[in-house]
C-alpha positions as CSV (number, residue, x, y, z in Angstrom):
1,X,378.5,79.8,163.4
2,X,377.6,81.4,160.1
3,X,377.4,80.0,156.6
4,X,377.4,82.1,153.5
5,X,376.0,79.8,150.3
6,X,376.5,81.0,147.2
7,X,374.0,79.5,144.9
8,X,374.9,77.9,141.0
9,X,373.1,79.0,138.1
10,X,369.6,78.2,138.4
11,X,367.3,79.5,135.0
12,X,367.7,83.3,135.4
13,X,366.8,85.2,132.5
14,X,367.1,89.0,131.9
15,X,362.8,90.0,132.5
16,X,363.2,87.9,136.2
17,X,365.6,90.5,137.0
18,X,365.2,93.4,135.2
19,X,364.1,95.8,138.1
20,X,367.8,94.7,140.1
21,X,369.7,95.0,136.9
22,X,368.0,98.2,136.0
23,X,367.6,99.9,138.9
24,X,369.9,98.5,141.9
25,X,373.0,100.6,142.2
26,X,374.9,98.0,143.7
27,X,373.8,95.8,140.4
28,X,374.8,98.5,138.2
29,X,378.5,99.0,139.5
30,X,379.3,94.8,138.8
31,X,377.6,95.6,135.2
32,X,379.6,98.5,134.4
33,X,382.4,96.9,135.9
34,X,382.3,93.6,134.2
35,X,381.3,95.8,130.7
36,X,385.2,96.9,130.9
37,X,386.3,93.3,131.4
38,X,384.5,92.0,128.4
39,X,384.5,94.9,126.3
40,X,381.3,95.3,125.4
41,X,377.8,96.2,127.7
42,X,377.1,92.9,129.8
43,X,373.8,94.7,130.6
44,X,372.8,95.4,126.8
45,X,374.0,91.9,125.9
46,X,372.2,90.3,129.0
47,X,369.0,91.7,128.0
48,X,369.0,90.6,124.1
49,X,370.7,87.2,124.7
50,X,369.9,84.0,123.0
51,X,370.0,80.6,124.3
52,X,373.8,79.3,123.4
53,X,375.1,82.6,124.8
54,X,376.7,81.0,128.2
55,X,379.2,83.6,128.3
56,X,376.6,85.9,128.6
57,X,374.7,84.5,130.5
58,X,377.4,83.4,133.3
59,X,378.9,86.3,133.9
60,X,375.6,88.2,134.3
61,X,374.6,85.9,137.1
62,X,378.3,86.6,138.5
63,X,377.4,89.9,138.0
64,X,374.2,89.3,140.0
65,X,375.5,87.4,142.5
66,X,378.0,89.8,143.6
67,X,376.2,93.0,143.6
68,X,373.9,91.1,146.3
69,X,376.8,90.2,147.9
70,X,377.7,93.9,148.2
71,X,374.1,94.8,149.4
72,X,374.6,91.5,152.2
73,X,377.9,93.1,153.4
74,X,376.4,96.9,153.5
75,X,373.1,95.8,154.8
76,X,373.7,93.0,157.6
77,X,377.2,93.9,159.3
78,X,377.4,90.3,159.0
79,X,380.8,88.3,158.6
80,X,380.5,84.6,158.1
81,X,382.8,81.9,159.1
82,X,382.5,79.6,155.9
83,X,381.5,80.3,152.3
84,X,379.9,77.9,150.1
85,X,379.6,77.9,146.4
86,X,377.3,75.1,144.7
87,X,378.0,74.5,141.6
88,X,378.7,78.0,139.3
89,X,378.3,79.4,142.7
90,X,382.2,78.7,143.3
91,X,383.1,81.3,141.1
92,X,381.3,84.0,143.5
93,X,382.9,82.3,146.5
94,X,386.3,82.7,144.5
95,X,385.6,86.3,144.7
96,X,384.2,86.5,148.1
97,X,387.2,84.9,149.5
98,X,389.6,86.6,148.1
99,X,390.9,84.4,146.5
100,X,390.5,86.3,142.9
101,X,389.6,89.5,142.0
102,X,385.9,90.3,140.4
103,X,387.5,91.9,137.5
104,X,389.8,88.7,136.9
105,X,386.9,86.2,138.0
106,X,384.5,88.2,134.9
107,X,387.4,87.4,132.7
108,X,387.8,83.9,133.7
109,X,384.0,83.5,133.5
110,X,383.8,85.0,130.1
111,X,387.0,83.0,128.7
112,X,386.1,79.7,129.8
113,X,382.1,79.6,129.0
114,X,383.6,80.3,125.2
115,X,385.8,77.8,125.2
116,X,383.3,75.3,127.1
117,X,380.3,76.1,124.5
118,X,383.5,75.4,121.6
119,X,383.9,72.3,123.3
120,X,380.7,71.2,123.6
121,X,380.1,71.7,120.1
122,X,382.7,69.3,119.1
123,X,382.1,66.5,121.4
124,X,381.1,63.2,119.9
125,X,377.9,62.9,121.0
126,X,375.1,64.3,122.2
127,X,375.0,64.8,126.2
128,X,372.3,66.2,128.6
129,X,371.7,66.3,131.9
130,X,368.5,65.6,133.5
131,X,367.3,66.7,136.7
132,X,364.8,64.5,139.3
133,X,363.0,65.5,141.6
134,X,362.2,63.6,145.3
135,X,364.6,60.5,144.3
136,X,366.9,59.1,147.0
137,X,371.0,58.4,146.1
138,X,369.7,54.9,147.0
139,X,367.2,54.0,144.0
140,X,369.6,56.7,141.8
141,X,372.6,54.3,142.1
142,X,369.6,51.7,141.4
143,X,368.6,52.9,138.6
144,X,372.1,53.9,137.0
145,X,373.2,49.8,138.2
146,X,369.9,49.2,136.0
147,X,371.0,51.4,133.2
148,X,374.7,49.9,133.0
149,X,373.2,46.1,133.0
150,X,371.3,47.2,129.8
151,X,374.5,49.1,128.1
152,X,373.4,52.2,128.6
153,X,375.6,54.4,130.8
154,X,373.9,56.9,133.0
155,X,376.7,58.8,135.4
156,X,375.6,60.6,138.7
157,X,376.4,64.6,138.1
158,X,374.9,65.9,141.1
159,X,372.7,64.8,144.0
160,X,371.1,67.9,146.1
161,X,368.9,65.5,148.7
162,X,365.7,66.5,146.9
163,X,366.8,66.9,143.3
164,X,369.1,64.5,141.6
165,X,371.5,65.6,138.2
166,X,372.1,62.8,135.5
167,X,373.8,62.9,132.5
168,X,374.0,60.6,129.1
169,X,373.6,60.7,125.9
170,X,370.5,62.2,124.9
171,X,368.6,58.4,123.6
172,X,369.4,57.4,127.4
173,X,368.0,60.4,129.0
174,X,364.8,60.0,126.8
175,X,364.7,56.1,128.3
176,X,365.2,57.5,131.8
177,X,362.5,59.6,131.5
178,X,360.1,56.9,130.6
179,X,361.4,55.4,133.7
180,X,360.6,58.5,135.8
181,X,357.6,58.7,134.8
182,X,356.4,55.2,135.8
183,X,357.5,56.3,139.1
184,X,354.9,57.9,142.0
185,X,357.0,60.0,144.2
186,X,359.4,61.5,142.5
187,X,359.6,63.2,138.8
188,X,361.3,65.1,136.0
189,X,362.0,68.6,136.3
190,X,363.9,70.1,133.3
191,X,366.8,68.8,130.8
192,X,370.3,71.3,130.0
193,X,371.2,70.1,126.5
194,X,374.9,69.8,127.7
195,X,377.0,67.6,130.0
196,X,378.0,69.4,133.7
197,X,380.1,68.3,136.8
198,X,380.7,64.6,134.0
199,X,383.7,63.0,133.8
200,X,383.0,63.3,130.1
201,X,384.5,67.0,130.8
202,X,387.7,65.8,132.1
203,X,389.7,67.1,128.8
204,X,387.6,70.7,129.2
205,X,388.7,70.8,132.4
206,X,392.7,70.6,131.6
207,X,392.1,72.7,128.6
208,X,390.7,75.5,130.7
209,X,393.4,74.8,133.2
210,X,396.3,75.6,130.8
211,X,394.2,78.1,128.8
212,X,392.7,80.3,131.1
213,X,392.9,79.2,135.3
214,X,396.9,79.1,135.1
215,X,397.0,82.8,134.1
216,X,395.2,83.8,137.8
217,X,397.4,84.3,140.5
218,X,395.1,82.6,142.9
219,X,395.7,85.3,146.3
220,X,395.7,84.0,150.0
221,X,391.6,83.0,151.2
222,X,390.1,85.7,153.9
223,X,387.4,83.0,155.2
224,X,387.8,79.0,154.7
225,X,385.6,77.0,152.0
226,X,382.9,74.0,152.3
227,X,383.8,72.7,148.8
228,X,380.6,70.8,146.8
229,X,382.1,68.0,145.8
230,X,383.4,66.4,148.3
231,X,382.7,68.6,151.8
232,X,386.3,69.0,152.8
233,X,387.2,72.9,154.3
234,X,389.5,74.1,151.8
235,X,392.0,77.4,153.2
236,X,394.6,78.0,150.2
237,X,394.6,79.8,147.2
238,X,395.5,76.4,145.1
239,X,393.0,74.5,146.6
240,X,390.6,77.3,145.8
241,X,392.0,76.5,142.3
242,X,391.8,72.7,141.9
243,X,388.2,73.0,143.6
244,X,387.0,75.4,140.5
245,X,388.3,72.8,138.6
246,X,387.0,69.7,140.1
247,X,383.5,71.1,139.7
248,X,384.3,70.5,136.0
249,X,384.3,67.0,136.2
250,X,383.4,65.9,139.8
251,X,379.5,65.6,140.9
252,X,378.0,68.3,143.2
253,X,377.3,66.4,146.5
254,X,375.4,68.3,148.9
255,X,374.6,65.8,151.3
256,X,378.6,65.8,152.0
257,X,378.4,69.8,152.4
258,X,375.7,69.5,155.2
259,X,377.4,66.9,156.6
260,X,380.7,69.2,156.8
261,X,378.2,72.3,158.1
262,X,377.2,70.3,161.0
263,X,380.3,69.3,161.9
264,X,381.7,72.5,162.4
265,X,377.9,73.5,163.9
266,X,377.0,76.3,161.5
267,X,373.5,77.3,162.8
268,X,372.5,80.4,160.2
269,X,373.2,80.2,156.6
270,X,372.8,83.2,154.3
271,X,371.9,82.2,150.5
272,X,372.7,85.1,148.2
273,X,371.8,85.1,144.8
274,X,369.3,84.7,142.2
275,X,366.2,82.1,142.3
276,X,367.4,79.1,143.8
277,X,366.6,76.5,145.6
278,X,368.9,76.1,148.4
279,X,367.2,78.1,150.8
280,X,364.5,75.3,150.7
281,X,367.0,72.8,151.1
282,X,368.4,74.6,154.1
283,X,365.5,75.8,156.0
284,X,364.1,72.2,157.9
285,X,367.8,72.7,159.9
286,X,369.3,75.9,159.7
287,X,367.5,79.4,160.4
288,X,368.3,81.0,157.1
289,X,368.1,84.1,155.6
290,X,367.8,84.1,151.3
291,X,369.0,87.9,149.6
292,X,367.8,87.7,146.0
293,X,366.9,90.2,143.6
294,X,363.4,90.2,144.2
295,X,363.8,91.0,148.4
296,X,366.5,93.5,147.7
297,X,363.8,95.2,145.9
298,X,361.3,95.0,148.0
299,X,363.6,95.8,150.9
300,X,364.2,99.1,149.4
301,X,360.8,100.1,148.5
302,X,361.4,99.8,144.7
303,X,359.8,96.3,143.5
């Protein structure tokens, strides 16, 4: 049985894939085709972004994502039994599925990262999330227990068995990170200076829902779903839809998605899309097979 995972949006910027952008065929027909969604060159805009521009930015790694989706399907004859998206990877598995079109999920993309960064703006607060790595769920619901007895509220965003999400306000992540560090085995890898998958985004998540999501007609799904947040094999368009939309507000929990992949005995899994680290996660147990940029290159004698 064969797994196709479908990676979120890992730090991608436009120099680590400027050869695929530039020079991939398959990478310039999403480009061009996304450029008429949004009206203006995604390519252009991808290369001179700034930091803030998540619109930009998200719809280039869609972009990404599904121009090596196109070179998978081309290139490996290969049809897989379940697709899973972690994270921003949903979107792509959207597409894959069927379940939207690339045209409508670009348009989606584009919408809602406006209205997200609009959002964030206003929130009262100031939220990040923190990522850790080589902590267990057992001292993370430790330290968050920790965190709560002292006032401070830390909530569990996303748990990917080596790497752990957490998000707070920006004085409590500073404390956690004094905590980290006292720590031997595990430590801090990077910050995003905004809340994801928080129940601190449960009013985002409706105003995208009435804004942008209810103007898709979600179509019937060509291949079921491993969702990541709670492992359950979704097979309709409208749980396609409430999926998208749980990721919003819901943690990512990849230990329930590997649970879910070994109950229904997947063996190979296929990560497509830019740097990520799910092919590391996958490799101890699965025989896996990673298409980014950089080996699409390579594979065609241009990088």
């Amino acid at each position: 049985m064969i797994g196709l995972v479908l990676p979120g949006l890992a730090p991608s910027g436009y120099d680590e894939v400027k050869d695929f952008v530039e020079k991939s065929p398959y990478a310039q027909k999403r480009f061009h085709q996304a450029s008429e969604v949004i009206g203006y060159s995604l390519a252009e805009a991808f290369r001179e972004a700034k930091e803030g521009q998540q619109e930009v930015m998200e719809c280039a790694f869609l972009a990404n994502t599904i121009a090596l989706l196109d070179y998978f399907y081309e290139h490996y004859g290969v049809q897989p039994d379940y697709a899973i998206g972690a994270s921003f990877g949903g979107m792509a598995v959207a597409v894959q599925s069927g379940g939207v079109t690339y045209e409508e999920c670009v348009w989606l993309t584009h919408e809602s990262a406006r209205h997200s960064t609009t959002f964030f703006e206003q929130m009262d607060g100031e939220y990040q999330t923190h990522f850790i790595y080589n902590m267990s769920l057992a001292e993370t619901e430790e330290v968050i227990r920790s965190f709560e007895a002292a006032g401070m509220e830390l909530e569990l965003v996303g748990y990917l068995e080596k790497v752990v999400c957490l998000c707070a306000e920006k004085k409590v992540i500073q404390a956690l990170k004094e905590v980290i560090n006292q720590k031997s085995k595990c430590f801090s890898l990077h910050t995003m200076k905004q809340p994801i998958h928080s129940r601190k985004l449960t009013e985002l998540k409706h105003q995208l829902q009435e804004k942008y999501y209810n103007q898709i007609s979600f179509k019937p799904l060509h291949i079921p779903i491993i969702s990541d947040v709670d492992g359950h094999i979704y097979t309709d368009s409208q749980t396609l839809k409430q999926m998208l939309l749980d990721g919003y507000d819901h943690p990512v929990r990849w230990d329930l998605v590997t649970k879910s992949m070994k109950a229904k005995q997947l063996d190979t899994a296929y990560v497509v899309g830019p740097r990520n680290l799910f092919a590391q996660l996958l490799k101890a147990e699965y025989q896996t097979i990673g298409i980014s940029p950089d080996s699409v290159m390579q594979q065609v004698g241009i990088s």
